[in-house]
N, C-alpha and C positions, 0 to 999 in steps of 0.2 A: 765170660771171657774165653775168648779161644787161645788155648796153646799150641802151638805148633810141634809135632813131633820133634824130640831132641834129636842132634846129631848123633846118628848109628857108627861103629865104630870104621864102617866102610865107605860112609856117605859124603858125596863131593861137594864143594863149594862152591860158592857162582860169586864171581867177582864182576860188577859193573860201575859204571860210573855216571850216576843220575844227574852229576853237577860236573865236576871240572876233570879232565883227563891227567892222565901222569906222562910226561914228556921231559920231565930232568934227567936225564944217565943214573944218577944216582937215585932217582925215586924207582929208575925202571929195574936197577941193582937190586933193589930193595925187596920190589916184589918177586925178582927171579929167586931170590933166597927166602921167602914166606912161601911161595910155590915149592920150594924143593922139601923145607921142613915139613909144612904138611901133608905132601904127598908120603914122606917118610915113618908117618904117624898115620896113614892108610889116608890120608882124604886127598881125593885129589881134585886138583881146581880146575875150575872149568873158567875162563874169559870172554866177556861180551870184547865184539871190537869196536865199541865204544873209549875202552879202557886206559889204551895211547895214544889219542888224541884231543885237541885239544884247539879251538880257534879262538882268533886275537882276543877277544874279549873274557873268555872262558867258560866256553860253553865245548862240553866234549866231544857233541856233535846237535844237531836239532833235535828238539824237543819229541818229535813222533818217532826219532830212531831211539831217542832213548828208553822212550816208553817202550816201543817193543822189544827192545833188547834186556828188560827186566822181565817183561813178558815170556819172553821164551826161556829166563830161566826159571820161574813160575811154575810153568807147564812141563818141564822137565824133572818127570819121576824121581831124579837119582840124585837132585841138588836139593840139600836139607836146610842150606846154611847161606845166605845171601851176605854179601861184608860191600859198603862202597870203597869206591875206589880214591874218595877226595870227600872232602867238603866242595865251597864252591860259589857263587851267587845266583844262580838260575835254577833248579831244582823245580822251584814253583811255577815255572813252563811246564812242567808234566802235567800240573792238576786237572786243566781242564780235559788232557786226554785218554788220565788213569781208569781202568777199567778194573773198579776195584770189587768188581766179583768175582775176576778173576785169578785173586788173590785168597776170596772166602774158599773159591774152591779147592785153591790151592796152599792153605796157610804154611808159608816158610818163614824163618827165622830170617829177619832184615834188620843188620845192624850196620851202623856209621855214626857220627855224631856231626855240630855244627849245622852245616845247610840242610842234611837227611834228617834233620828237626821236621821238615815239610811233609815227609813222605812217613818216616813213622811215629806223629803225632797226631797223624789223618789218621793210618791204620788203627791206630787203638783209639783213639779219644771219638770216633766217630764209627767204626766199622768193628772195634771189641775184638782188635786180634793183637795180642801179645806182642810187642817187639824190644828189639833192645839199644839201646844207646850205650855206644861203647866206642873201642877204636875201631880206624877205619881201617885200611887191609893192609897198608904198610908198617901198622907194628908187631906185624905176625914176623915180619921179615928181619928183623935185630937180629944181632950174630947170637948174643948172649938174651933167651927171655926175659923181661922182668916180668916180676912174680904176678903182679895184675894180667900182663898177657896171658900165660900159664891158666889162670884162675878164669879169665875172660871163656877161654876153650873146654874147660871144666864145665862151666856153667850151661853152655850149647849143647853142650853133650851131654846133661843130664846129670852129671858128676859131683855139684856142688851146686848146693844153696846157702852160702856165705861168705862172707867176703869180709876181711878187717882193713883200717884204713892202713897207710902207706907211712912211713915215715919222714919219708922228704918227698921232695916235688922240685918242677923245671919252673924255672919263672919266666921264660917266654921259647921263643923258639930259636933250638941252638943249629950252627952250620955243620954240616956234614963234610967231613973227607970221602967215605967210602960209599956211604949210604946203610951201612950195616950198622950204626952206630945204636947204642941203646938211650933211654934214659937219661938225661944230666941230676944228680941229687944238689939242685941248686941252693935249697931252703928245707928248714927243717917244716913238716905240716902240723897247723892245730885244729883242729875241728873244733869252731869256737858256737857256744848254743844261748843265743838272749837271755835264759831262765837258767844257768849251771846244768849242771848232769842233767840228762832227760834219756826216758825210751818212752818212745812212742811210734806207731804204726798205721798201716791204710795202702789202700791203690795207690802205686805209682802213675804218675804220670809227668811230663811235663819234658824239657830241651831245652834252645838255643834259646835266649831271650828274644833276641834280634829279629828270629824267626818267629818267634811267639807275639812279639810286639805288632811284625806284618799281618799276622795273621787275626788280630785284632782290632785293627784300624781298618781293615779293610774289608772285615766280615767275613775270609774266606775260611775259617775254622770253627769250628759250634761242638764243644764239649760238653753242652749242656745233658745231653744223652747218658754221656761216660756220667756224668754228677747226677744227674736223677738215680741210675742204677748203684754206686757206690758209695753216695757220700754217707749211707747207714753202717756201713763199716767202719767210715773213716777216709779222706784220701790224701795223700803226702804229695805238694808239687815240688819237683823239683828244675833248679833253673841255674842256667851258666850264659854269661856275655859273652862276644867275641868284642862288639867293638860299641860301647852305647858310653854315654855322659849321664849325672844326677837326675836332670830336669829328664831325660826320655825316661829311665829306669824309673821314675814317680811316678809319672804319669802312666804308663802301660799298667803298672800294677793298682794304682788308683783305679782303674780304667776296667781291668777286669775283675776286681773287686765287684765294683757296681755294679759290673753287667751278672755276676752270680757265677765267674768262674769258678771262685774260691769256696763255694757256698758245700759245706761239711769237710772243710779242708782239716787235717789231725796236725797236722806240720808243716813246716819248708825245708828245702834244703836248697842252699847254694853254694853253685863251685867257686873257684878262683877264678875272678874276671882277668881274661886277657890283656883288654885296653880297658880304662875307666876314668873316665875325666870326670874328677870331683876329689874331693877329698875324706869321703865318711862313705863306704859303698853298706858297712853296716846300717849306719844310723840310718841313711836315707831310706832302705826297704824296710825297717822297724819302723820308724815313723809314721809309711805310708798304711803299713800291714799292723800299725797299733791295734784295731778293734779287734785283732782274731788274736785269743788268749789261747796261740799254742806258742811250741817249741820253732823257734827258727832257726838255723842252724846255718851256719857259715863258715868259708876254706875248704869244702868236700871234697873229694876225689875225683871231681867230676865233668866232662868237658874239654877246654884247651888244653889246659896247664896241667901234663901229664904226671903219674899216672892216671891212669882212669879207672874206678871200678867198672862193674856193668851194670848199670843200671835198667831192671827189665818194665817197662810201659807192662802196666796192666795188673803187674803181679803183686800180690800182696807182700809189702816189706816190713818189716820190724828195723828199726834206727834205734841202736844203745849207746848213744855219745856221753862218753867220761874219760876226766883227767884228758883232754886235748886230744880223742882220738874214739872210734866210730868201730862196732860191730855191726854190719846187715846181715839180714838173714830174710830170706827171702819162701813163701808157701805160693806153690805156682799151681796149687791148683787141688782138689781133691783124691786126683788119679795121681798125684805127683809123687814118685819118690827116689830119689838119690841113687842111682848105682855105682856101685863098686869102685874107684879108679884105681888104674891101670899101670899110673906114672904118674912122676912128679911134675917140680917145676922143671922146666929146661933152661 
C-alpha cells in the first residue's frame, strides 16, 4: 500500500471539484472562511477553476477539464492535501479519462466522501494508494470547528492515528443563515454491533453504497487485487447510503458477496443512511451478510449524516465498539509514526 506523504506543516491544499461546483453565496462564504483558517494554520489553498461552477444539470465543468484540473494539482510539488469541493452525480465521467499513473507518481492525499466514492475507491482498491473518505472542503469552513474536523486535519498531517466516536449527530441536512454554521447535535449516536461489544481489525476499504452498487452492476470496479493482497490480514468494508431502498441494498450486497468482494472480510461497518426506504436497514444487511460470522456494526460516524470520522482506504484499522460507542485506531504503515501536535481543537 502506498501512503502518501503527511501534510507538512507548510504544505498547501488543492481544492477541486470532480462532481458538482459550489455556486450558493453561502457555500462560497463558507469556503472563503476554510481558506482564511487554513491559511492561518500555514496551509495555504490553492483552487482549480472548476470550483464555482456549476451547469444545469451538475456537472462543475466537462469531464476532460476536470480531469485535468486534478491533474495539475497532482503534479504540483507543493500541494500535499487534495479535499473536493462537492459530492455530486457525474464524477464517473472521469474514469475513462483518469490517468492514473499519474497519481502512482504523484501519490497525494485525496479526500471527499459521497460521489468521490468513484475516484478514491479506484485509487486504493485497484491501484493500492491510500486515501481518505472524510468531509468535503466546506467543513473546514465552520466558524466554530467541531472536534471531527479538528481530528480530520490531525490525521493528514500525521498527528493522529485515532479517532473516538461522536456523541450526537445531524439527522439530515439543516439550512444555513450565514453558511459559517457548524454541526446540528440532532440525535444522541449508538454505534450498535450484531454480536454485542467486539474489537476487530483489517484493511479498510469501501464508500458510498450507491456508488459501490454502480460500480458493480456495471463492472466498472475490480477489488479483487486489493482482496488477494489483504484479505490474510483481514479486511473491514465499510459502507454509508445516500439515497437506495431494501430490495437495491440486498441485492448489491447479495451480489458482491457472490462475486468474492467480501472474500477475507474481518468486519462491516455502516454509517447512518441518509434516505432509506424500508423499514429494518439492520435486519435487511444481517440477513443478506448472514454466512460471514463477523462483527457488523451499525450508526458509525461515517458519510452523510455528520460528523464524520476519517476513514482512511487502505490503512489498517482496529474498531473497538462498546457500550454504544467506537474507538479507531488506525497503523498506516511500517514507517508510520505519529508527530508531535502543535494545537488543539479549534
Amino acid at each position: 500500500m502506498i501512503f502518501p506523504p503527511f501534510l507538512a506543516s507548510s504544505g498547501k491544499i488543492g481544492v477541486t471539484a470532480p462532481s458538482f461546483g459550489v455556486t450558493d453565496p453561502k457555500d462560497i462564504a463558507r469556503f472563503s472562511s476554510a481558506k482564511r483558517k487554513l491559511g492561518s494554520m500555514g496551509h495555504p489553498v490553492v483552487e482549480t477553476s472548476d470550483v464555482y461552477t456549476a451547469d444545469s444539470e451538475g456537472r462543475s465543468a466537462p469531464a476532460e477539464q476536470r480531469v485535468r484540473e486534478l491533474r495539475s494539482l497532482l503534479e504540483d510539488p507543493d500541494v500535499q492535501y487534495i479535499v473536493a469541493a462537492k459530492g455530486g452525480d457525474f464524477q464517473i465521467e472521469m474514469l475513462p479519462l483518469m490517468d492514473w499513473d499519474c497519481l502512482a507518481r504523484n501519490p497525494t492525499w485525496m479526500q471527499g466522501y459521497s460521489d468521490n466514492t468513484v475516484l478514491l475507491f479506484k485509487a486504493t482498491a485497484e491501484h493500492d494508494i491510500a486515501t481518505a473518505y472524510g468531509g468535503n472542503f466546506g467543513d473546514y469552513g465552520m466558524e466554530e470547528w467541531h472536534s471531527s474536523v479538528a481530528e480530520n486535519l490531525e490525521i493528514i498531517e500525521g498527528r493522529r492515528a485515532d479517532q473516538s466516536s461522536y456523541p450526537f449527530h445531524e439527522e439530515g441536512f439543516s439550512d444555513r443563515e450565514t453558511g459559517l454554521e457548524g454541526f446540528s447535535d440532532d440525535a444522541p449516536t449508538e454505534w450498535v454491533s450484531s454480536c454485542g461489544d467486539a474489537r476487530f481489525g483489517g484493511r479498510l476499504i469501501g464508500g458510498c453504497m450507491d456508488v459501490l452498487d454502480w460500480f458493480h452492476r456495471k463492472g466498472a470496479a475490480d477489488p479483487s487485487g486489493f482482496v488477494s493482497r489483504y484479505s490474510g490480514e483481514g479486511i473491514v468494508w465499510y459502507m454509508e447510503t445516500y439515497d437506495m431502498d431494501a430490495g437495491r441494498v440486498a441485492e448489491m450486497l447479495r451480489g458482491m458477496s457472490e462475486d468474492g468482494w467480501f472474500d477475507g472480510a474481518a468486519g462491516f461497518v455502516f454509517g447512518r443512511p441518509l434516505f432509506f426506504a424500508g423499514e429494518d436497514y439492520m435486519g435487511t444487511v444481517c440477513s443478506v451478510l448472514s454466512d460471514f460470522d463477523v462483527p457488523k456494526v451499525f450508526g458509525a460516524d461515517v458519510g452523510h449524516k455528520a460528523p464524520r470520522m476519517t476513514f482512511i482506504n487502505g490503512a489498517y484499522a482496529v474498531f473497538d465498539v462498546r457500550g454504544g460507542k467506537c474507538r479507531l485506531t488506525y497503523r498506516f504503515g511500517r514507517s508510520f509514526a505519529v508527530r508531535p501536535r502543535t494545537y488543539g481543537h479549534i
